[in-house]
PyMOL Python script that loads the backbone (N, CA, C, O; Angstrom):
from pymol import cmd

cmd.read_pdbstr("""\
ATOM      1  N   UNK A   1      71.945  46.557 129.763  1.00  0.00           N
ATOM      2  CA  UNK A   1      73.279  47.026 129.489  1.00  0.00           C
ATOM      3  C   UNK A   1      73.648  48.187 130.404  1.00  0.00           C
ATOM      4  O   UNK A   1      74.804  48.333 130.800  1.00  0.00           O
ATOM      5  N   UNK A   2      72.517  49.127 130.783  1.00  0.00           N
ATOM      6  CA  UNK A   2      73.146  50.190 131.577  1.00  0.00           C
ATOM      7  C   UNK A   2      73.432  49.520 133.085  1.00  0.00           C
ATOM      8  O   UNK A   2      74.420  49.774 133.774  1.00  0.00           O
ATOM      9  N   UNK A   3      72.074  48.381 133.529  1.00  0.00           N
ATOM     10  CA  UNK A   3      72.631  48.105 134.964  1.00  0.00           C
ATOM     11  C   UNK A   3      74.429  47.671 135.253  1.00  0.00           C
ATOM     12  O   UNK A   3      75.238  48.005 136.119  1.00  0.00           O
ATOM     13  N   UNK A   4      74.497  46.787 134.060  1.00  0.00           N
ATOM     14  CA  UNK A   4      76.099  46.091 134.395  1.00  0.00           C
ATOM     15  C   UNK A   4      77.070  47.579 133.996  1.00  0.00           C
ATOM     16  O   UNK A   4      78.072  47.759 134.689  1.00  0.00           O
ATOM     17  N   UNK A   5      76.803  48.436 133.077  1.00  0.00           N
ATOM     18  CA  UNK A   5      77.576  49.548 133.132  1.00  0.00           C
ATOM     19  C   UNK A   5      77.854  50.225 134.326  1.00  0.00           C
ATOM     20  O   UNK A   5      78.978  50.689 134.522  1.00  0.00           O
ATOM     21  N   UNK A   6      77.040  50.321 135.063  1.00  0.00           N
ATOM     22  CA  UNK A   6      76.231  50.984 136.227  1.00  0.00           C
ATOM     23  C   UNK A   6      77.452  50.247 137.116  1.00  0.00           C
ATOM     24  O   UNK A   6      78.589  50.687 137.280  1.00  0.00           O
ATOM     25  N   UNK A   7      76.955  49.152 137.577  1.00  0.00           N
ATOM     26  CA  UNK A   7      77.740  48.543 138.613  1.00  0.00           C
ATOM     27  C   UNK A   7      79.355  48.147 138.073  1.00  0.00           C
ATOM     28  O   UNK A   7      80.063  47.531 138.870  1.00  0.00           O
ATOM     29  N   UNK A   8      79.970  48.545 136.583  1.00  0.00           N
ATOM     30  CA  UNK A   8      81.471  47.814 136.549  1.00  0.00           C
ATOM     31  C   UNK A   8      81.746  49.461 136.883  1.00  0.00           C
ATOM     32  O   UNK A   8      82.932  49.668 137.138  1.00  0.00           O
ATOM     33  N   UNK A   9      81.281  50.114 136.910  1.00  0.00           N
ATOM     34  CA  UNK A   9      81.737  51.736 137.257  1.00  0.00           C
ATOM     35  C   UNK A   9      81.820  51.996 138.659  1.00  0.00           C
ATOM     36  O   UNK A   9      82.659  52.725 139.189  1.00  0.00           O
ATOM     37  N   UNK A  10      80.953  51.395 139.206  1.00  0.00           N
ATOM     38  CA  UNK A  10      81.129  51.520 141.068  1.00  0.00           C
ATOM     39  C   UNK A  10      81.905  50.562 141.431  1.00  0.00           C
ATOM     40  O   UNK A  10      82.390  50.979 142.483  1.00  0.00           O
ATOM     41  N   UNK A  11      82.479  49.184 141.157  1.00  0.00           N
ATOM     42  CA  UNK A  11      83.051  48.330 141.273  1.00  0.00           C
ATOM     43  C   UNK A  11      84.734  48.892 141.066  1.00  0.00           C
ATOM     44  O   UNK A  11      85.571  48.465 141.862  1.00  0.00           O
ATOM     45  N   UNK A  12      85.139  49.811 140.016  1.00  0.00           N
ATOM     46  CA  UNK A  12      86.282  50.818 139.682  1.00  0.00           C
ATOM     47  C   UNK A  12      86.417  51.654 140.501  1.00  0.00           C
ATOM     48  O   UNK A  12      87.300  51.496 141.343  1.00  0.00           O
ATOM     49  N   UNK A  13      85.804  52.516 140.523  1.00  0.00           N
ATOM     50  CA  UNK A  13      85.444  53.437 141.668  1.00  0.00           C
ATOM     51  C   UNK A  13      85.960  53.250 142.982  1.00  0.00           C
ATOM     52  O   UNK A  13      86.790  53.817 143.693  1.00  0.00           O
ATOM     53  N   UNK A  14      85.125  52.179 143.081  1.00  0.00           N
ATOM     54  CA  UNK A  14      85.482  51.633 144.832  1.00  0.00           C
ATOM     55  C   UNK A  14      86.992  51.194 144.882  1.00  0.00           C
ATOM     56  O   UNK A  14      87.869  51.697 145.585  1.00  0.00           O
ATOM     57  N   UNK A  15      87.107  50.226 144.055  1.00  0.00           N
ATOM     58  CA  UNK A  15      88.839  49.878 144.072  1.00  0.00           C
ATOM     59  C   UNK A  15      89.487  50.596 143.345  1.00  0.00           C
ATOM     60  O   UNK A  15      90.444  49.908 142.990  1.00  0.00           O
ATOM     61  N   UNK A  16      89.581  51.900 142.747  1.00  0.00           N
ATOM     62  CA  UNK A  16      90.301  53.109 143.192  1.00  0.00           C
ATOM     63  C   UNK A  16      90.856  53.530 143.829  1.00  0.00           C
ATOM     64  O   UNK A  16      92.055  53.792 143.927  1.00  0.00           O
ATOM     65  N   UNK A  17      89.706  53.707 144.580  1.00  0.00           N
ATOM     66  CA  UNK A  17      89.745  54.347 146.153  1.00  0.00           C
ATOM     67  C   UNK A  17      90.263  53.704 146.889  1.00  0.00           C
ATOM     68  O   UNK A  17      90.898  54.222 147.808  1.00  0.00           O
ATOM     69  N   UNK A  18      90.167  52.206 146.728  1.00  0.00           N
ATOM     70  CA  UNK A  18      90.959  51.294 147.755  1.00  0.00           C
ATOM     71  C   UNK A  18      92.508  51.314 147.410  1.00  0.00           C
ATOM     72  O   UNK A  18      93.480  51.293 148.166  1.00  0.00           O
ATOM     73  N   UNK A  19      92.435  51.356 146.131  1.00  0.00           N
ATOM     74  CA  UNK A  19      94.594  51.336 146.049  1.00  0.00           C
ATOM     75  C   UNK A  19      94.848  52.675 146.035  1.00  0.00           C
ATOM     76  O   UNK A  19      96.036  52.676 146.358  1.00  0.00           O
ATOM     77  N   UNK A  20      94.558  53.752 145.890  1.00  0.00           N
ATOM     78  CA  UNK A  20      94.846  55.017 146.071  1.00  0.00           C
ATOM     79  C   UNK A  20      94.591  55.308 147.625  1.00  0.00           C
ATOM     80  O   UNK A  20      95.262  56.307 147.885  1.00  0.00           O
ATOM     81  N   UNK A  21      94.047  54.959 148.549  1.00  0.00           N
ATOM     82  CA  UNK A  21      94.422  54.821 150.192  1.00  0.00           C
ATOM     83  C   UNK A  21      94.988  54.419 150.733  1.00  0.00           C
ATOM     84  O   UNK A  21      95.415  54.777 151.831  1.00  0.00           O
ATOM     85  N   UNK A  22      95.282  53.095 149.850  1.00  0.00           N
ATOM     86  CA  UNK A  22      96.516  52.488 150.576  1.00  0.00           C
ATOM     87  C   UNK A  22      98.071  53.029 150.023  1.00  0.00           C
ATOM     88  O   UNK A  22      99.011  52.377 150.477  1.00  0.00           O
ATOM     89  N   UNK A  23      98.363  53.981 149.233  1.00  0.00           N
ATOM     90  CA  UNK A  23      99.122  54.499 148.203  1.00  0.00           C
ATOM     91  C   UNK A  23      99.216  55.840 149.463  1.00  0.00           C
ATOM     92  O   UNK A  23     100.309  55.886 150.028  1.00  0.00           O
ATOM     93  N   UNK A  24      98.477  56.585 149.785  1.00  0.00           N
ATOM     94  CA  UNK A  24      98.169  57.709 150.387  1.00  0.00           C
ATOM     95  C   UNK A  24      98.230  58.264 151.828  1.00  0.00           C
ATOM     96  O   UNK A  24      98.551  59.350 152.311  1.00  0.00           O
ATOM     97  N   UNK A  25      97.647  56.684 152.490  1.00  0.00           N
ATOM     98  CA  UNK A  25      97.536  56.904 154.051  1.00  0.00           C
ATOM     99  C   UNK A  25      98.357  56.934 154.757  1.00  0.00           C
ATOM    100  O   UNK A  25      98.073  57.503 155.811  1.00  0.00           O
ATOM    101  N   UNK A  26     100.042  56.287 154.621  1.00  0.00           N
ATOM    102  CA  UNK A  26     100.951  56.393 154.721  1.00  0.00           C
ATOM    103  C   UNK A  26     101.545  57.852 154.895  1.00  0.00           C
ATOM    104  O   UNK A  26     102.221  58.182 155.869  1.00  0.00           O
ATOM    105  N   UNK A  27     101.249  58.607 153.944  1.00  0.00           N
ATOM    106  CA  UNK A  27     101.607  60.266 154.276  1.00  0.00           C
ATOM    107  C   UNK A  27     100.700  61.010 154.967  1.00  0.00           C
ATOM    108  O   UNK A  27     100.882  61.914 155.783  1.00  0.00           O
ATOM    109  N   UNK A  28      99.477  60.413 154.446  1.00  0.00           N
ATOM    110  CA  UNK A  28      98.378  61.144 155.669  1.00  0.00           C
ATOM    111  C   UNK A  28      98.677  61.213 156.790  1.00  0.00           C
ATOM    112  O   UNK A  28      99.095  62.246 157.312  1.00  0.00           O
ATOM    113  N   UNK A  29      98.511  60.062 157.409  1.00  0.00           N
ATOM    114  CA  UNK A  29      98.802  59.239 158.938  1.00  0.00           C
ATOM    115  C   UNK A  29     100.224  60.334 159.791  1.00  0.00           C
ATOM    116  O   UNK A  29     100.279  60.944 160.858  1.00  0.00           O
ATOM    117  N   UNK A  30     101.191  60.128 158.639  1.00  0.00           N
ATOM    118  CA  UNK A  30     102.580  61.150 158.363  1.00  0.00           C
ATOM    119  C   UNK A  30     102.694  62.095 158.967  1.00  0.00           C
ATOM    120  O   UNK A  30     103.303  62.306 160.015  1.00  0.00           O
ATOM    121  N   UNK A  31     101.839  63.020 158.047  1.00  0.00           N
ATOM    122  CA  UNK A  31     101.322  64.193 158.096  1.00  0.00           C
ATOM    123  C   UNK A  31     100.114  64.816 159.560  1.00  0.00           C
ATOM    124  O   UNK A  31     100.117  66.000 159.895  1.00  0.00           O
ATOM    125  N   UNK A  32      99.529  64.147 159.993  1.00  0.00           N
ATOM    126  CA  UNK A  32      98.223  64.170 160.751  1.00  0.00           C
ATOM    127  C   UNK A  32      99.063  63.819 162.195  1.00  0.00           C
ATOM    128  O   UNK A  32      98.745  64.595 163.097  1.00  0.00           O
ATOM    129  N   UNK A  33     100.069  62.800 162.579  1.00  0.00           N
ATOM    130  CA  UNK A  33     101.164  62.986 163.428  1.00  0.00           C
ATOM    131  C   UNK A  33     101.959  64.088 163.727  1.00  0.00           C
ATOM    132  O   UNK A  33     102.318  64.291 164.887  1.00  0.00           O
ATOM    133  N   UNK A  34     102.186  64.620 163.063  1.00  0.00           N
ATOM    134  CA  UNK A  34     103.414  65.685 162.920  1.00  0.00           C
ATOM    135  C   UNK A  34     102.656  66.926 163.118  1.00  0.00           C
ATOM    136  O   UNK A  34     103.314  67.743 163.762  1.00  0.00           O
ATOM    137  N   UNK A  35     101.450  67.349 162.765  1.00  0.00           N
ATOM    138  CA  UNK A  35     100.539  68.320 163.238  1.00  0.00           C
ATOM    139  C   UNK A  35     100.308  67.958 164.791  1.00  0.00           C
ATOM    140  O   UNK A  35     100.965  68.605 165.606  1.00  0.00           O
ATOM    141  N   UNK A  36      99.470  67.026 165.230  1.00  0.00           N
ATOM    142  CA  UNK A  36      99.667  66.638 166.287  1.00  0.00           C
ATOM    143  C   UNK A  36     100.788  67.176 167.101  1.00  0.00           C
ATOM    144  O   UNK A  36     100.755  68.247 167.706  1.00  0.00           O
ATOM    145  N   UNK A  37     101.828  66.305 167.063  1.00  0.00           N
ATOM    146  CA  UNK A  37     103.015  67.033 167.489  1.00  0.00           C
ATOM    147  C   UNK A  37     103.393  68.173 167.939  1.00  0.00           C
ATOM    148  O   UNK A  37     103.957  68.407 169.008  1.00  0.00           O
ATOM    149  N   UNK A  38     103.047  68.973 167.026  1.00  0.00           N
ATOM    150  CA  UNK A  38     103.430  70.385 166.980  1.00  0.00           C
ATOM    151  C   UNK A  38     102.758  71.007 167.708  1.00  0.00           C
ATOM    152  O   UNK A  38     103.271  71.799 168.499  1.00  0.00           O
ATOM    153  N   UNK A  39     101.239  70.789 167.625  1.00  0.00           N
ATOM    154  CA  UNK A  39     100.404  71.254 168.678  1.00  0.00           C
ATOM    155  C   UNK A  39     100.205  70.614 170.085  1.00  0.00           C
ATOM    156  O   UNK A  39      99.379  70.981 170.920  1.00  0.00           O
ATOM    157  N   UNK A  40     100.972  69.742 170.191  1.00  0.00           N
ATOM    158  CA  UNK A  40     100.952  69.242 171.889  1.00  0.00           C
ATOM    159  C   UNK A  40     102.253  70.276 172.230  1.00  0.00           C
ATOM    160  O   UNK A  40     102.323  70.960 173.251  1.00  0.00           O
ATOM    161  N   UNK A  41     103.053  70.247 171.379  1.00  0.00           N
ATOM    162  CA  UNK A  41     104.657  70.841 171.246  1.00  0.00           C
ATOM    163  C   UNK A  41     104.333  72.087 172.201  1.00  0.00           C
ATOM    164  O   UNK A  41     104.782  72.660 173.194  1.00  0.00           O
ATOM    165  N   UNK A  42     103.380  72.145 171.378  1.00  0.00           N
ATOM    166  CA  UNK A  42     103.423  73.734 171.717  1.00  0.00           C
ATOM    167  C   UNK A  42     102.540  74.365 173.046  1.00  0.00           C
ATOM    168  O   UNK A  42     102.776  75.367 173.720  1.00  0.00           O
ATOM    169  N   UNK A  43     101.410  73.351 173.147  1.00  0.00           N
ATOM    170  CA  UNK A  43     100.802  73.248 174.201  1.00  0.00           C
ATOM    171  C   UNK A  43     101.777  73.232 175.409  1.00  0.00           C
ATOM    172  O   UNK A  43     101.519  73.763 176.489  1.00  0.00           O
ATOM    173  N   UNK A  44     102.882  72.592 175.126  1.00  0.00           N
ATOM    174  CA  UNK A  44     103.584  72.210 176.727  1.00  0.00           C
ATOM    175  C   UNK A  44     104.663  73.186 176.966  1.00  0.00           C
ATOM    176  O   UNK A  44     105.370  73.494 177.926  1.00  0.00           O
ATOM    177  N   UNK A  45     104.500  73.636 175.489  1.00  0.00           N
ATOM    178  CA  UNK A  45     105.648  75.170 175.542  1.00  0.00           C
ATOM    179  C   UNK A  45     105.168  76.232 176.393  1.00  0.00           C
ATOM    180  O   UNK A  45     105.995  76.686 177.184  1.00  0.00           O
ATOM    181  N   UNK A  46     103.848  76.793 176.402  1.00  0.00           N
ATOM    182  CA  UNK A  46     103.084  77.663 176.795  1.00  0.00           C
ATOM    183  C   UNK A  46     103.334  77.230 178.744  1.00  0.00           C
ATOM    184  O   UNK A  46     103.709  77.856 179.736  1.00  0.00           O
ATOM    185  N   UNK A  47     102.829  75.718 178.424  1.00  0.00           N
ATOM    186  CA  UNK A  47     102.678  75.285 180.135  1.00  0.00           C
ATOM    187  C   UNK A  47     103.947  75.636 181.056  1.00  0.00           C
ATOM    188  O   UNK A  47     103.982  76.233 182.132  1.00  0.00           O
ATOM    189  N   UNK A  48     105.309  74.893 180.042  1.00  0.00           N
ATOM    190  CA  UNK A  48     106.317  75.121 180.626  1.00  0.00           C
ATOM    191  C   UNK A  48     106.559  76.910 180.594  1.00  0.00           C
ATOM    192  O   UNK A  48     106.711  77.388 181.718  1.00  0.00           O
ATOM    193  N   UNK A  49     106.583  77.415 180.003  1.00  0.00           N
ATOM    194  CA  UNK A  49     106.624  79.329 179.865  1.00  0.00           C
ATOM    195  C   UNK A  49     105.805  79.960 181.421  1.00  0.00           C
ATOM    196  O   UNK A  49     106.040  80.704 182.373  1.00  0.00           O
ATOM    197  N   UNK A  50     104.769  79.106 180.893  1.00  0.00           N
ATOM    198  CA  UNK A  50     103.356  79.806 182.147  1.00  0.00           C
ATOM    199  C   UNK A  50     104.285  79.595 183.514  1.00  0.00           C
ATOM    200  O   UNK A  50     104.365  80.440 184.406  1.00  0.00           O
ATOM    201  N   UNK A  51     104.845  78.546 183.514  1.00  0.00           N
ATOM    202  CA  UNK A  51     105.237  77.768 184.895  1.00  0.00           C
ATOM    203  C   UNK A  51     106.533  78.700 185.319  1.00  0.00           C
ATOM    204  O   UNK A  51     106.689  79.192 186.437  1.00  0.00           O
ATOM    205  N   UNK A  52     107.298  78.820 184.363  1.00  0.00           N
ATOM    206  CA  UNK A  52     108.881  79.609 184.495  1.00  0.00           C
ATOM    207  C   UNK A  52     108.504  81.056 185.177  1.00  0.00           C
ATOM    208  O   UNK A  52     109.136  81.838 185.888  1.00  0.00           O
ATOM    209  N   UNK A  53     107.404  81.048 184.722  1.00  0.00           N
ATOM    210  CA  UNK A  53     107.392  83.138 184.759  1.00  0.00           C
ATOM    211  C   UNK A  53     106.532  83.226 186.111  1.00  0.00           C
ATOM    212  O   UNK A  53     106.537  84.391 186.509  1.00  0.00           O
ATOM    213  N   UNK A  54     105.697  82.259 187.057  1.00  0.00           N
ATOM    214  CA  UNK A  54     105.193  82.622 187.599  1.00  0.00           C
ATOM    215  C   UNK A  54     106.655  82.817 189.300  1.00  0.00           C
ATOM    216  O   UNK A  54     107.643  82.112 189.507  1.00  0.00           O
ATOM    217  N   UNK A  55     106.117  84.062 190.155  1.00  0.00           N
ATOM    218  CA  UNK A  55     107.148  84.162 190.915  1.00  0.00           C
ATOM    219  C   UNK A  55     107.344  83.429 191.516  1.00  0.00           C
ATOM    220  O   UNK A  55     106.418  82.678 191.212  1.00  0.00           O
ATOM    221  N   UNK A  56     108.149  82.678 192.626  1.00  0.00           N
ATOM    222  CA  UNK A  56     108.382  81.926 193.900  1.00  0.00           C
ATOM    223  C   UNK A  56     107.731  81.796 194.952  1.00  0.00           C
ATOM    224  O   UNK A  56     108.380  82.425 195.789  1.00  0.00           O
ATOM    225  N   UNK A  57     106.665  81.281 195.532  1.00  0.00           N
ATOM    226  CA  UNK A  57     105.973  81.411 196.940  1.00  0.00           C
ATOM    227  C   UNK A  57     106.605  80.771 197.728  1.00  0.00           C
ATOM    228  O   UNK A  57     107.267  79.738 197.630  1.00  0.00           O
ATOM    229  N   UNK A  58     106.341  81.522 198.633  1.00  0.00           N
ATOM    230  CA  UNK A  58     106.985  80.552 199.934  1.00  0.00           C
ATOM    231  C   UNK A  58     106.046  79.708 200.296  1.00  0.00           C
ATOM    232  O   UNK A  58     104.851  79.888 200.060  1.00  0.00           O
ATOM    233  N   UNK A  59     106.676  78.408 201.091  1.00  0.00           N
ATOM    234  CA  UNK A  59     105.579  77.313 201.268  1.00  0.00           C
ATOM    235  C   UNK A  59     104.331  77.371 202.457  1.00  0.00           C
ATOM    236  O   UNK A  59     104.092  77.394 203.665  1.00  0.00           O
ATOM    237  N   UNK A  60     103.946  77.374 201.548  1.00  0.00           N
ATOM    238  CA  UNK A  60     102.020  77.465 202.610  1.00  0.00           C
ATOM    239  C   UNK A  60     101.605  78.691 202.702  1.00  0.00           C
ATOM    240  O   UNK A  60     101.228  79.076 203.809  1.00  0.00           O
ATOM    241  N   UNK A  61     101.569  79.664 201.490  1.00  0.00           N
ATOM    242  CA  UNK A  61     101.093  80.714 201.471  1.00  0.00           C
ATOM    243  C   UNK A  61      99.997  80.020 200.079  1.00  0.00           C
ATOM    244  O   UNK A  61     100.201  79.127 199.257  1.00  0.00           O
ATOM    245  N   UNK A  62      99.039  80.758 200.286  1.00  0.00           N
ATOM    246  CA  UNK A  62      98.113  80.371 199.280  1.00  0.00           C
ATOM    247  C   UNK A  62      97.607  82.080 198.374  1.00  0.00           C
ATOM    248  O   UNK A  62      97.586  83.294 198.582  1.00  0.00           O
ATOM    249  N   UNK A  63      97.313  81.182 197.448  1.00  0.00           N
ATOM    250  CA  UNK A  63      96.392  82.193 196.333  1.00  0.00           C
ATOM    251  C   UNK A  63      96.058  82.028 195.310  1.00  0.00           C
ATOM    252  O   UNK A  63      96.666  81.401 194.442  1.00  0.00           O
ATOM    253  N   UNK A  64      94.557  82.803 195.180  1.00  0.00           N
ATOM    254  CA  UNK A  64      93.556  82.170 194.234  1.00  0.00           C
ATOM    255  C   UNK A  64      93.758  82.871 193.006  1.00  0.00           C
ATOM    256  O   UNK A  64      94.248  83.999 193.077  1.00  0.00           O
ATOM    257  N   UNK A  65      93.398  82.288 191.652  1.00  0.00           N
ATOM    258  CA  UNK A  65      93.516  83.195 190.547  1.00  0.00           C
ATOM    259  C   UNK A  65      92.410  83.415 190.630  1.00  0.00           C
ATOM    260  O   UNK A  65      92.369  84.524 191.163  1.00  0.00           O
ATOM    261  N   UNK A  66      91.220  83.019 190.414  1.00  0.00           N
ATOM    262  CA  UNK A  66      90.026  83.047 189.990  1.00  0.00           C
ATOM    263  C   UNK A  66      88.633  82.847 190.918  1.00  0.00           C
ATOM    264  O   UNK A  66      88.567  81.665 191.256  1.00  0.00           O
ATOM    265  N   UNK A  67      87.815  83.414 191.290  1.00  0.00           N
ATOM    266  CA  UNK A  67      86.949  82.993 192.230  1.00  0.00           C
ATOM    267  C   UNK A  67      85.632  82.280 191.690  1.00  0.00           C
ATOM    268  O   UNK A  67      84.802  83.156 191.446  1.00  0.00           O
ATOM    269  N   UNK A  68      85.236  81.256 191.469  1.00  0.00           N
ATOM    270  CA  UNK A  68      84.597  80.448 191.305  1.00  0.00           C
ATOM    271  C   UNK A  68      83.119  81.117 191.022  1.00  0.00           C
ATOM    272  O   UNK A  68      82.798  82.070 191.733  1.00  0.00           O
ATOM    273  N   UNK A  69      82.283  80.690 190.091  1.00  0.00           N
ATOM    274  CA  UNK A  69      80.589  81.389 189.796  1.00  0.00           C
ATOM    275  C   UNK A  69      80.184  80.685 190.996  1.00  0.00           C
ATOM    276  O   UNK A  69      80.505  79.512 191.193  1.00  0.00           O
ATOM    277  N   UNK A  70      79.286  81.567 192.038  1.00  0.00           N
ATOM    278  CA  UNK A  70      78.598  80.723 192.751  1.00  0.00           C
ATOM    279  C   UNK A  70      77.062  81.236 192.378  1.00  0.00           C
ATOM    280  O   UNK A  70      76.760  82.343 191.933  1.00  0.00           O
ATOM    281  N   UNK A  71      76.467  80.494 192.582  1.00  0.00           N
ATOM    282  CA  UNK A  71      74.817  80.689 192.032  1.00  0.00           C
ATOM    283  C   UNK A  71      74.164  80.758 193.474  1.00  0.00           C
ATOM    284  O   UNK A  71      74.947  80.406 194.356  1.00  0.00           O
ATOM    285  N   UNK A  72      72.826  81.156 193.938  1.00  0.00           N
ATOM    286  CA  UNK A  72      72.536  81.808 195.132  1.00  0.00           C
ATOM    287  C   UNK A  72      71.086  80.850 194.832  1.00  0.00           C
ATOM    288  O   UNK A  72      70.323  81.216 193.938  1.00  0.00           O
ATOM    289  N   UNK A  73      70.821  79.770 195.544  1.00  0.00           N
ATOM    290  CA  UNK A  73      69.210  79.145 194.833  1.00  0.00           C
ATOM    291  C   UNK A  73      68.436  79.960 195.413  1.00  0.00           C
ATOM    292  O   UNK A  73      68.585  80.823 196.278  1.00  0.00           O
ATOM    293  N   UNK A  74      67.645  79.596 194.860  1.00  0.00           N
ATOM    294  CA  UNK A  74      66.010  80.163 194.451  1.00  0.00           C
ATOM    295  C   UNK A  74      64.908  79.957 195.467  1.00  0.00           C
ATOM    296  O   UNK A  74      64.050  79.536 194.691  1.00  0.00           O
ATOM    297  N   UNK A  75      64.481  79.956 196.330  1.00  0.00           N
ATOM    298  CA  UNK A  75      63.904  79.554 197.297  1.00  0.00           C
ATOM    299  C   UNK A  75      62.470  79.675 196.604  1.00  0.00           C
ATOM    300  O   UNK A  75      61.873  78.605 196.718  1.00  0.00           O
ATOM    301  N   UNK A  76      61.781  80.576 195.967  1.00  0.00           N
ATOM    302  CA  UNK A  76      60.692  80.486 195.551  1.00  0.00           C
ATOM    303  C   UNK A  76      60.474  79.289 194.224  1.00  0.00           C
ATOM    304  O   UNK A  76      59.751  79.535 193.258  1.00  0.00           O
ATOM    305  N   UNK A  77      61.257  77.946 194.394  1.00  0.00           N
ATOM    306  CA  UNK A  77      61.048  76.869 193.530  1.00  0.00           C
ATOM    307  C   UNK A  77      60.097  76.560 193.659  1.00  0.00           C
ATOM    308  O   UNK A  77      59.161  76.603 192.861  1.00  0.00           O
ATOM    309  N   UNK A  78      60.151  76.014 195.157  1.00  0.00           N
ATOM    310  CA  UNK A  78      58.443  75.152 195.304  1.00  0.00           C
ATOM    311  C   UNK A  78      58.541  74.505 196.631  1.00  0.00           C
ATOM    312  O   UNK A  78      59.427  74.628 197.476  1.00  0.00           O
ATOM    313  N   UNK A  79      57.711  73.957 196.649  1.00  0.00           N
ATOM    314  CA  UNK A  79      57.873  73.610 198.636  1.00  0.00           C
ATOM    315  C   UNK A  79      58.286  72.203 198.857  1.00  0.00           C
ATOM    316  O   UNK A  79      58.131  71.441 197.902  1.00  0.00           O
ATOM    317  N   UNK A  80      58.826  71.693 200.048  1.00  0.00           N
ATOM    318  CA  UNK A  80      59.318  70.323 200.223  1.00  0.00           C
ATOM    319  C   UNK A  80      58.017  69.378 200.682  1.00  0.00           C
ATOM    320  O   UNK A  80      57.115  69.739 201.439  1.00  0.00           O
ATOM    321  N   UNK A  81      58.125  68.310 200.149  1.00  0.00           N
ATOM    322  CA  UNK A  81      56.785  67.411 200.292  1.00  0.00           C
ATOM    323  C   UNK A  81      57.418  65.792 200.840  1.00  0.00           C
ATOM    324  O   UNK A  81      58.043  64.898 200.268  1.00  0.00           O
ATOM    325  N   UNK A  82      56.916  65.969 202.154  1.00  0.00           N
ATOM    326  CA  UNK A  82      57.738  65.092 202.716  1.00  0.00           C
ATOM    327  C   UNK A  82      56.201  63.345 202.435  1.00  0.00           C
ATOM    328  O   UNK A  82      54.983  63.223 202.562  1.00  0.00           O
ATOM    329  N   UNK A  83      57.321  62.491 202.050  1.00  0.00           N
ATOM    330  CA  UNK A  83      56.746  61.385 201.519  1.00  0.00           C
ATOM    331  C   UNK A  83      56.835  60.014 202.529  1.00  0.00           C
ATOM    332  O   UNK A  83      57.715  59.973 203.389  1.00  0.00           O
ATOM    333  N   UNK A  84      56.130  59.200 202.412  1.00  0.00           N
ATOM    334  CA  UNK A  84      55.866  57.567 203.173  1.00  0.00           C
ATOM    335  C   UNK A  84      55.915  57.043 202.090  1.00  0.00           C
ATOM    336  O   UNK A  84      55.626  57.549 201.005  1.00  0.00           O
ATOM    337  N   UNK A  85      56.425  55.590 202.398  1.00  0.00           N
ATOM    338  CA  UNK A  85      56.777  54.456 201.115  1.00  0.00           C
ATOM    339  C   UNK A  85      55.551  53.154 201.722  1.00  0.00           C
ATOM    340  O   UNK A  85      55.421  52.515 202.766  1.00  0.00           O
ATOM    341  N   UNK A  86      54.658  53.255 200.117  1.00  0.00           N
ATOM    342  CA  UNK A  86      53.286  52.527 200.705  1.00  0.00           C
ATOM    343  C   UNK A  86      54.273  50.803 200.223  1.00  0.00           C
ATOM    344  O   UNK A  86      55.025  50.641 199.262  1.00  0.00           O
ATOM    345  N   UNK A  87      53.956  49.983 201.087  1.00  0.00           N
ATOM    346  CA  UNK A  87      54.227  48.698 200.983  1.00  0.00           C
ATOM    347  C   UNK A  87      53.306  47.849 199.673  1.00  0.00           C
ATOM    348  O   UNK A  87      53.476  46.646 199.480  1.00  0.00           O
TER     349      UNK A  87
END
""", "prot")
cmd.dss("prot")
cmd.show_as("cartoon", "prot")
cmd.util.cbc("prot")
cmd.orient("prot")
């Protein structure tokens, strides 16, 4: 008696959940768009802002914002071992 209790309770459960998602996802989906939105919105607000405010160059003048990490190798790695390919 408890197994079939057991399983008509997960059997409810589950199709619950199934008509209450389909009842639901509709505003989710809704909702989860419209956030979206807002945050691309706004993303392209910033881009377009960034873009407005920067001054005028004249053409073919250059300049860097940022100078790149350069790393300096290591020479004390290890030594080069030059190889033959045995047939």
């Amino acid at each position: 008696m408890g197994l079939l209790r057991t399983i008509l309770i997960i059997a409810l459960v589950y199709y619950g959940i199934k008509i209450l998602s389909r009842i639901f996802a509709p505003f989710l989906l809704k909702y989860a768009a419209k956030k979206a939105e807002k945050r691309f919105g706004d993303q392209f607000g910033q881009f377009s802002k960034g873009q407005k405010q920067e001054p005028l160059k004249k053409e073919g003048e250059v300049t860097i914002d940022k100078i790149p990490n350069t790393k300096a190798s290591n020479k004390d790695v290890g030594d080069y071992v030059d190889y033959e390919e045995i047939d």
